[in-house]
C-alpha positions, 0 to 999 in steps of 0.5 A: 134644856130639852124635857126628858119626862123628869126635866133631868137631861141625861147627861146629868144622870150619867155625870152626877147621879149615877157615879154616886149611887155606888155609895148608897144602900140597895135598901135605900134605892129599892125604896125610892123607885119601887124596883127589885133588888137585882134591878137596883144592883144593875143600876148600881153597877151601871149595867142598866139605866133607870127610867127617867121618871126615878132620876129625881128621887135618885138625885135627891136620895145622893144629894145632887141638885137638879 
């Protein structure tokens, strides 16, 4: 697999990650990558992708192994 910065290449994001950040609190994103609550919500809704140096704590916070 190819280095991303994270080593989360981004179809992982896009398949496992982030379908489950729809069931999580924005109170609990914003912690765990620092962003704004309207920047989590985007993420949320998937109208913008985090940096990739957040996936790990992203994928940990919903339960995904990577």
């Amino acid at each position: 697999m190819e280095a991303y910065g994270a080593d989360i290449h981004p179809a992982i994001y896009r398949e496992r990650i982030w379908p489950r950040l729809g069931a999580a609190k924005l109170a609990d994103i914003m912690e765990a990558t620092g962003y704004s609550k309207g920047h989590c919500s985007a993420i949320r809704a998937g109208t913008r992708t985090p940096h990739v140096s957040t996936w790990p704590v992203l994928a940990e916070l919903v339960g995904v192994q990577v």
